[in-house]
ZASE-494604 format. One line per 10 residues: number of its first residue (from 1); for each residue x, y, z of C-alpha. Coordinates in Angstrom, 2 decimals, padded with zeros to 5 digits. Layout:
# ZASE-494604
NUM	X,Y,Z | ...
//
This chain:
# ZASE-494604
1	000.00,000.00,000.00 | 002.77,002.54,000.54 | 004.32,001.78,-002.05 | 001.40,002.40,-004.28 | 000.15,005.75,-002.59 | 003.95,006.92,-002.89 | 003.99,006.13,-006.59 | 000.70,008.16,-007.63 | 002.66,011.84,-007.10 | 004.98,010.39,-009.97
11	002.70,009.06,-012.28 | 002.16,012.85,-013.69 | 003.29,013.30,-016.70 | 006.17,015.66,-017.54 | 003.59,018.12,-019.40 | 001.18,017.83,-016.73 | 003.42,018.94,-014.14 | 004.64,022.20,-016.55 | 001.01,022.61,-016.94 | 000.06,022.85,-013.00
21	003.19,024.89,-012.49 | 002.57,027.19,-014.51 | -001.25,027.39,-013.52 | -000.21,027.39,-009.29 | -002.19,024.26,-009.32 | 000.55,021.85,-008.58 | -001.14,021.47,-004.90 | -004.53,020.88,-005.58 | -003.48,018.45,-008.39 | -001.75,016.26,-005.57
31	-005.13,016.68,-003.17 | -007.40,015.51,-004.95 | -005.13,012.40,-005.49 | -005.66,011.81,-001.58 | -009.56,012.95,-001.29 | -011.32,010.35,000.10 | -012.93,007.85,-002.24 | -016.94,007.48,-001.68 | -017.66,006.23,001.73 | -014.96,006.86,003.15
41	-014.04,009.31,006.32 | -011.59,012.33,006.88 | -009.68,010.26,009.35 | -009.24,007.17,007.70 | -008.34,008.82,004.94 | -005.66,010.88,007.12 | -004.57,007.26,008.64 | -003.70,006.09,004.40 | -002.36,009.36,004.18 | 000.09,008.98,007.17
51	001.76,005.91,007.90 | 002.88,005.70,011.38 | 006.64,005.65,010.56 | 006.17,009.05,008.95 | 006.32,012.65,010.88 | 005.66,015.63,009.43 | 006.14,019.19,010.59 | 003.51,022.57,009.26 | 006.88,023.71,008.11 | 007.83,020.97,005.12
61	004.22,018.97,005.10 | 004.76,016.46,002.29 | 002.75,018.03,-000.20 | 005.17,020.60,-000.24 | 008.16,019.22,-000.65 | 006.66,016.96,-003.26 | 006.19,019.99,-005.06 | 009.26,021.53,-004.55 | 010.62,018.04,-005.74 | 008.45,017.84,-009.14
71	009.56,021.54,-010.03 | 012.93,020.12,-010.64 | 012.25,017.80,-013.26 | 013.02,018.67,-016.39 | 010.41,017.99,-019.20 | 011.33,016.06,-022.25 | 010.84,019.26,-024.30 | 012.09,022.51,-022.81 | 009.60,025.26,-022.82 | 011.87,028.09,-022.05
81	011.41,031.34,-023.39 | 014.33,032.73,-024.69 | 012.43,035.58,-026.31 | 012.61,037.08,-029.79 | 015.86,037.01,-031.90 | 018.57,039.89,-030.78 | 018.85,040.77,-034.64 | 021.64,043.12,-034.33 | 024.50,043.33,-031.64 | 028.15,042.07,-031.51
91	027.68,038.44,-030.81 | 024.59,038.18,-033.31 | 026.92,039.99,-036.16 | 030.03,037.23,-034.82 | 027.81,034.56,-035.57 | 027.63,036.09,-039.32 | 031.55,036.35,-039.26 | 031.61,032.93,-038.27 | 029.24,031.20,-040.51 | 030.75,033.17,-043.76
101	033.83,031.42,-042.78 | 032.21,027.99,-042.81 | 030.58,028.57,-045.62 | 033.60,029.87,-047.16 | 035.55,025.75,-046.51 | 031.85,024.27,-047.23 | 030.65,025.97,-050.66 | 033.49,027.75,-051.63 | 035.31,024.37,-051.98 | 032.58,023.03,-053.81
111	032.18,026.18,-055.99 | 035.92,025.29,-057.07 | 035.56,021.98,-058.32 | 035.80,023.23,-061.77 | 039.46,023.59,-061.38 | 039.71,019.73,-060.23 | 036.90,018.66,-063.01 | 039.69,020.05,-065.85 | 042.48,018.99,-064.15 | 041.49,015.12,-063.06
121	040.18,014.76,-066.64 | 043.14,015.74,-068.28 | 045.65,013.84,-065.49 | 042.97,010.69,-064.86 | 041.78,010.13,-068.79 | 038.36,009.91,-066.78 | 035.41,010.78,-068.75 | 033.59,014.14,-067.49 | 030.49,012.20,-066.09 | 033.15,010.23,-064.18
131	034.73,013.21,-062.77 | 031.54,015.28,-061.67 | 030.75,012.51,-059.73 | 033.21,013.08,-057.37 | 032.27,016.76,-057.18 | 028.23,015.70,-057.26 | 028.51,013.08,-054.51 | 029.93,015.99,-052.61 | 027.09,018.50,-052.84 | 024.19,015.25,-051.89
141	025.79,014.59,-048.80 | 025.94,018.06,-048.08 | 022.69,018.79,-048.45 | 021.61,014.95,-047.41 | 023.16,015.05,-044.10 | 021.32,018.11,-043.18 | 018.21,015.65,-041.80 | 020.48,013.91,-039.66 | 022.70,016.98,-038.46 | 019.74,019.68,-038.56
151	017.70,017.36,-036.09 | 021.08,017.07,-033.97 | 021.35,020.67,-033.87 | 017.48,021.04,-032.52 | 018.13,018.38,-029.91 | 020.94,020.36,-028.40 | 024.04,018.20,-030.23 | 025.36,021.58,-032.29 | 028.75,021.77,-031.01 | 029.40,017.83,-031.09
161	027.53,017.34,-034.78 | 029.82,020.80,-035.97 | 033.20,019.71,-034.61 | 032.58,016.21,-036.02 | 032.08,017.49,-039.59 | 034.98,019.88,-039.15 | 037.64,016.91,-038.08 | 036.37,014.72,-041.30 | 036.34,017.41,-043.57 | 039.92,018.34,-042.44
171	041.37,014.49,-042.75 | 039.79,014.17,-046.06 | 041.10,016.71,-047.82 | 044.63,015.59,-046.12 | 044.09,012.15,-047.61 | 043.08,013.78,-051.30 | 046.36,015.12,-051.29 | 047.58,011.36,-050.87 | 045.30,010.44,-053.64 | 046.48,009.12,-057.16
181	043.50,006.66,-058.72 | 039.89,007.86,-058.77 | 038.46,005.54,-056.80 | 040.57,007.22,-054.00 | 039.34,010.84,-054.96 | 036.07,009.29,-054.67 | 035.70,008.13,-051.55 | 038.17,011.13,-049.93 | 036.91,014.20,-051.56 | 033.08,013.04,-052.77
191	032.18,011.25,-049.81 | 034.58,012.22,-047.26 | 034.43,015.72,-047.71 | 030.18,015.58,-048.73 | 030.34,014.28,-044.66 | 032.41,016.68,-043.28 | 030.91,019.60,-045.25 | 027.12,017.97,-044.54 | 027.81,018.06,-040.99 | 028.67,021.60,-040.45
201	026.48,023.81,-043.44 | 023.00,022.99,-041.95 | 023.34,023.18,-038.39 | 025.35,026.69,-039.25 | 022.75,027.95,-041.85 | 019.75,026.73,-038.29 | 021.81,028.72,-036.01 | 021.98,032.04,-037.59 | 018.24,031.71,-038.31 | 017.95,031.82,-034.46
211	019.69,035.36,-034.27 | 017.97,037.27,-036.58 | 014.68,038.07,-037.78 | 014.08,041.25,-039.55 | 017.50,041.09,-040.99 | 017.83,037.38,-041.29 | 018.23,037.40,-045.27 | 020.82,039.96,-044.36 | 022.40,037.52,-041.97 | 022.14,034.83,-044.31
221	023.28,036.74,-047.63 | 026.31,037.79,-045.48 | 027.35,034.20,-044.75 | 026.80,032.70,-047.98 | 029.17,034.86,-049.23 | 031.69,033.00,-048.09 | 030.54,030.70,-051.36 | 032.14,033.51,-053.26 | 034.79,034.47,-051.28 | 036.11,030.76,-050.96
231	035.34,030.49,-054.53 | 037.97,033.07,-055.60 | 040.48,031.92,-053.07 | 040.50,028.21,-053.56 | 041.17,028.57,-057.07 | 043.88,031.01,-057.32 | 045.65,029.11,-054.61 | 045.22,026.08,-056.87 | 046.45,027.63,-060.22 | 049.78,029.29,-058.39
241	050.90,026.23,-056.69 | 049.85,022.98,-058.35 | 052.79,023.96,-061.28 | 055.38,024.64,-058.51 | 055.17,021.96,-056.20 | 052.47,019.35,-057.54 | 049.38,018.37,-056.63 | 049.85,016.80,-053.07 | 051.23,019.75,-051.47 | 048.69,022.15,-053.37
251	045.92,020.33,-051.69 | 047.76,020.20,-047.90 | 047.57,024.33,-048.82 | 044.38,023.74,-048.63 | 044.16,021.53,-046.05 | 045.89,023.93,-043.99 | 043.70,027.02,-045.10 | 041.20,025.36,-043.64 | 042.23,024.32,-040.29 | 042.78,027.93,-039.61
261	040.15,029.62,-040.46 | 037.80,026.91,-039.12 | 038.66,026.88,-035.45 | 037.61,030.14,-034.60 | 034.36,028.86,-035.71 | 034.55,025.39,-033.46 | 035.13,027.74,-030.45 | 032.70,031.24,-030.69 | 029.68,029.69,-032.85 | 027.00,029.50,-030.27
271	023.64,027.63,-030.28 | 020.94,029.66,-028.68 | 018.15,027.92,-028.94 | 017.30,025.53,-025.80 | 017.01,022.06,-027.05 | 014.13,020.37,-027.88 | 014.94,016.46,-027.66 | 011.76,015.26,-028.03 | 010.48,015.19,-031.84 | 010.77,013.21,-034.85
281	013.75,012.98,-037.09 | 011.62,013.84,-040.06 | 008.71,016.30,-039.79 | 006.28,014.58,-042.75 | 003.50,017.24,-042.04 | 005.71,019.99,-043.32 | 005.17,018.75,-046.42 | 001.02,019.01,-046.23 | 002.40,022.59,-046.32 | 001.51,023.47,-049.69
291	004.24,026.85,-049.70 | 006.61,024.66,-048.12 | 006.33,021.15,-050.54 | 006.30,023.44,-053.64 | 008.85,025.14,-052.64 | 010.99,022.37,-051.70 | 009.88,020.70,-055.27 | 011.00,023.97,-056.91 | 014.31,024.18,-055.42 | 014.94,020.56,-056.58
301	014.66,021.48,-059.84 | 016.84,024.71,-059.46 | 019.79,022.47,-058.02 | 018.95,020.04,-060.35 | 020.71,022.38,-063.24 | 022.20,025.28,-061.40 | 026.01,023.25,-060.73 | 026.43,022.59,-064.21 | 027.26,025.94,-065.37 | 029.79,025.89,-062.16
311	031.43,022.44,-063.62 | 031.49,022.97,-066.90 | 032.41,026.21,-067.65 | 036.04,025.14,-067.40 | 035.95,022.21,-070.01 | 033.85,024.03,-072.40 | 036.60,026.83,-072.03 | 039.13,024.51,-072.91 | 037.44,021.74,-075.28 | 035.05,024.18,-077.39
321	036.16,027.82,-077.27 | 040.02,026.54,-077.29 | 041.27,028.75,-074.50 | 044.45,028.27,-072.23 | 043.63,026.18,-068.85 | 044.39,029.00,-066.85 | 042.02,031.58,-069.01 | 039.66,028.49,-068.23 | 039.86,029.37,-064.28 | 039.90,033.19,-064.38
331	036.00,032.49,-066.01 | 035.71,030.37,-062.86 | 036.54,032.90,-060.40 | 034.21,035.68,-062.21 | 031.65,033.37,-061.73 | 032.06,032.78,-058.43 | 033.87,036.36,-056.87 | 030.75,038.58,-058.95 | 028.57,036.48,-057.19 | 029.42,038.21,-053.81
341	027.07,041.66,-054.87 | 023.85,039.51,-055.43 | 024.35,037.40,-052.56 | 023.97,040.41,-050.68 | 022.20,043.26,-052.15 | 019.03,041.34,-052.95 | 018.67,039.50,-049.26 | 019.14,043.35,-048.09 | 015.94,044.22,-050.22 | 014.00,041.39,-049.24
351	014.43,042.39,-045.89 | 013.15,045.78,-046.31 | 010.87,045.54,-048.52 | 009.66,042.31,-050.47 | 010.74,039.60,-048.62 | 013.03,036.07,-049.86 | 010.36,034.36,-051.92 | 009.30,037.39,-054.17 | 013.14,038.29,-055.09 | 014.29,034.33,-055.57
361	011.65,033.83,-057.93 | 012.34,036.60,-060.97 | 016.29,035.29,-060.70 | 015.08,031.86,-061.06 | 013.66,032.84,-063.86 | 016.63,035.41,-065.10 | 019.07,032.36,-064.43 | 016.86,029.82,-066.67 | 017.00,032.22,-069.76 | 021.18,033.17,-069.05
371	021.32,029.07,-069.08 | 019.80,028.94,-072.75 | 022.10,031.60,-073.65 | 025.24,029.70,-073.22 | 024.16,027.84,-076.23 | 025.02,030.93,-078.68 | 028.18,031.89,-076.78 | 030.99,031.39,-079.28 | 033.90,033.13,-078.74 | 035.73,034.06,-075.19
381	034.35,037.55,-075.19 | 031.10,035.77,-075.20 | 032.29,033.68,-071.99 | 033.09,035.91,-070.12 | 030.09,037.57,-071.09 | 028.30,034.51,-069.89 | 030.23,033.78,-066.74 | 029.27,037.19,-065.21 | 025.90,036.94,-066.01 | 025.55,033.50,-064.67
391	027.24,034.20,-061.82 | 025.35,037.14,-060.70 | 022.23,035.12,-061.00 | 023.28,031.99,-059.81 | 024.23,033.28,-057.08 | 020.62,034.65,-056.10 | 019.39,032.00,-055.89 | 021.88,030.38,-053.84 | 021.80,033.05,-051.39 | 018.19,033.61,-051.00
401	017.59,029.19,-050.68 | 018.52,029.15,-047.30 | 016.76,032.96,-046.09 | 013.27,031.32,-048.04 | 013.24,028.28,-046.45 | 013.86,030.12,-042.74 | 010.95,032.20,-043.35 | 008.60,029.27,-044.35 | 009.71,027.65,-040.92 | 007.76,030.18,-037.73
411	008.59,027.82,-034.82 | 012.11,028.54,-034.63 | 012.91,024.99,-032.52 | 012.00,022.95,-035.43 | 014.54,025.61,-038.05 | 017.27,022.68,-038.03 | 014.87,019.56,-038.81 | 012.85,021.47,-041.56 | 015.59,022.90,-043.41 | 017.64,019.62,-043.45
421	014.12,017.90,-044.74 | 014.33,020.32,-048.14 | 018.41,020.03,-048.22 | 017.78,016.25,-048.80 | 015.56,017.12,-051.28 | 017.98,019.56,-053.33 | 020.91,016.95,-052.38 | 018.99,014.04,-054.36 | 018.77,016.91,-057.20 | 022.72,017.51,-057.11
431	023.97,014.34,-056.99 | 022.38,013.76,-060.41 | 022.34,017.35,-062.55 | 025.72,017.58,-063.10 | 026.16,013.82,-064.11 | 023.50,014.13,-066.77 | 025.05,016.43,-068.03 | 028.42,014.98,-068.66 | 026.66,011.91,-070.20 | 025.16,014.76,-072.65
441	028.17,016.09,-073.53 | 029.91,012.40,-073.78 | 026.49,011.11,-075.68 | 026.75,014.08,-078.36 | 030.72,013.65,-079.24 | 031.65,016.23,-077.15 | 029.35,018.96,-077.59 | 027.53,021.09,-075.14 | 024.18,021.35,-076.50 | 022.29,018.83,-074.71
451	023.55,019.77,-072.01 | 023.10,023.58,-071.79 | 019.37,022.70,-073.17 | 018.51,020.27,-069.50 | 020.25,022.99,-067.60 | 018.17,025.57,-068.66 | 015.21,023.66,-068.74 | 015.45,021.82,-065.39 | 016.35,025.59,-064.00 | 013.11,026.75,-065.67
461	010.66,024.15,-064.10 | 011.95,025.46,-060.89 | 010.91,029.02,-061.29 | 007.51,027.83,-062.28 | 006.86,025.56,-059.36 | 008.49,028.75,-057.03 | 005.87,031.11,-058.43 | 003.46,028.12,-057.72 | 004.46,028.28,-054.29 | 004.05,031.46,-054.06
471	000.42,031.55,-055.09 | -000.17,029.00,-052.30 | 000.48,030.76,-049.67 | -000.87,034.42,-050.99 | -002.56,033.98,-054.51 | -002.30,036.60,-056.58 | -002.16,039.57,-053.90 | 000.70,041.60,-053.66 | 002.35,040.73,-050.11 | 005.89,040.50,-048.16
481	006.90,036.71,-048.01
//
């Protein structure tokens, strides 16, 4: 019997204790466990109540220490309020700092791969659908692994998931320097550094969400500049060393890049939001969302032909318009260093005054009709031509991807799990584009045609289903979203 009447206190639930705390009716909860049952009198009850090897004072009766006990355990799902976003001050604009420099070893690595999709075709005698594997592979399980490490990051794991990614991404670019068969690059720079990469881009992208509001796309425009600003510096340090001394030590270079510009990031990137432990690893009614399913549908069709401009541009350089190999990366870094202006000004305005979705759709659009283009481009004024254009665009819509999808998400606990839900998505759309494409160009003798025609195309679908999504969630009225 005692043990019974001690157990009923405990058989609340953890939400039904937050609930009677935060109601002040913790007390009579626990009385009317003890009122006496029909029948029964005040003193017998009392006599259940109080066993005779029990003594209680009016200072600490049971009750209340029972309460004072059930106050300290901590529900499954934390319910602290942290209040709104700081948007502004020196640790929110240090998180910025800090992401642009993960962003800068994550996407700015991957915005390079044209340099190694010229180079390991011409040293491997790989086809170029072989090679973009290797740099396709990559961008999947970057955007794949954001389900597993976005959910990690909700739960309260940031630091651990982060530092993880940052250790694998580190080795594997070591052991690409080691690397001299493509099975090798394979496995160290496609899947290797997809891990590393995977494990530290969404839980980054989820934490700056947390900081801002009003000047999120700001925030996030900021950051993913680091796209461009890695994409001008891993190149150029790649095109000054790898004649001098080789490829192995050209990619330590790297390696060593960086290791230091990554640990200030392991040690001041902060995680504000409480954990929430509690909560499924995928969030399926998201996509009953129509805004949010369309828009994740449109985005895989965006990714699904943006990267090939990115991984070809170098090889068409070289193959159609006959230019030198390095004329073939200084088209590669104007794609990727113009790209820094629209990965800024545009997240400014949609802060202000239009909001993400309403300025990613027109450059979905803008990017579609540049990708038909590169069909009539014949000559290298005409490529460079192109490459700015692109990259301008491109860029848009690589920016504004992660700033849309934070603003479809309002409960800012489940940030991490939703975006890593559409980052599979686009990862799925990734690993294939480029791929295609090279089994285009290798179907068609070498020409281009095919596959500047699925770029654009694939690009255009996803402006259409973005303007879809869109009309979902306002219709045709004129609104900030």
């Amino acid at each position: 019997m005692d043990e019974e009447r001690q157990s009923i206190p405990f058989s609340l639930s953890s939400t039904e204790i937050e609930e009677d705390q935060s109601s002040g009716a913790v007390n009579d909860g626990l009385r009317e466990k003890t009122m006496p049952a029909d029948g029964e009198n005040e003193p017998t009850r009392q006599s259940k109540a109080q066993p005779d090897n029990i003594t209680t004072t009016s200072a600490n009766p049971p009750e209340s220490m029972l309460v004072r006990t059930l106050s300290r355990v901590r529900t499954r799902e934390s319910k602290k309020s942290i209040g709104p976003p700081p948007d502004g001050g020196s640790e929110a604009w240090l998180q910025v700092v800090l992401a642009h420099m993960v962003i800068f070893n994550t996407w700015g690595y991957i915005n390079s791969f044209g340099v190694f999709q010229t180079y390991y075709s011409q040293t491997l005698g790989r086809s170029a659908s072989d090679i973009s594997w290797v740099g396709s592979v990559q961008i999947f399980l970057l955007f794949f692994i954001g389900t597993l490490s976005g959910r990690a990051t909700d739960a309260g794991f940031f630091k651990l998931v982060w530092t993880a990614g940052a250790v694998v991404e580190l080795f594997s670019i070591f052991m690409a320097s080691l690397c001299t068969q493509y099975w090798q690059l394979f496995l160290a720079q496609g899947i290797g550094q997809g891990l590393g990469c995977g494990m530290m881009f969404c839980p980054t992208v989820a934490l700056l969400s947390t900081w801002f509001s009003k000047n999120r796309s700001m925030a996030i425009g900021l950051a993913t500049a680091g796209s461009s600003t890695g994409g001008l510096v891993f190149p150029a340090v790649i095109i000054r060393l790898l004649p001098r001394i080789g490829y192995g030590w050209t990619m330590r270079t790297l390696g060593f890049i960086s290791l230091v510009t990554l640990i200030p990031c392991g040690v001041f990137l902060t995680h504000r939001v409480p954990s929430r432990r509690s909560g499924p690893l995928v969030e399926w009614a998201a996509f009953k969302e129509a805004p949010y399913a369309l828009f994740a549908l449109g985005m895989f069709f965006n990714f699904w032909g943006l990267y090939i401009g990115f991984f070809y541009i170098g090889s068409f350089a070289t193959n159609i318009i006959g230019v030198s190999e390095s004329t073939s990366v200084y088209l590669l870094l104007l794609m990727n260093g113009i790209g820094i202006v629209n990965r800024i000004l545009p997240n400014h305005m949609a802060d202000k005054y239009t909001g993400p979705l309403n300025i990613v759709i027109p450059f979905s659009f803008t990017t579609a009709i540049i990708a038909y283009c590169w069909a009539g481009v014949t000559n290298v004024a005409g490529l460079y031509a192109f490459a700015g254009v692109y990259g301008l665009s491109a860029a848009t819509i690589q920016s504004m991807f992660p700033a849309t999808l934070s603003s479809l998400t309002t409960d800012i606990s489940k940030v991490g799990v939703r975006m890593g839900m559409v980052m599979s998505v686009v990862g799925t759309a990734a690993l294939i584009g480029s791929p295609i494409a090279g089994a285009l160009v290798t179907s068609d003798g070498g020409k281009y045609i095919g596959a500047q025609m699925f770029m654009g195309t694939a690009i255009m679908a996803g402006a259409l289903t973005l303007a879809a999504a869109r009309y979902a969630k306002l219709g045709f009225a004129w609104g900030r979203t």
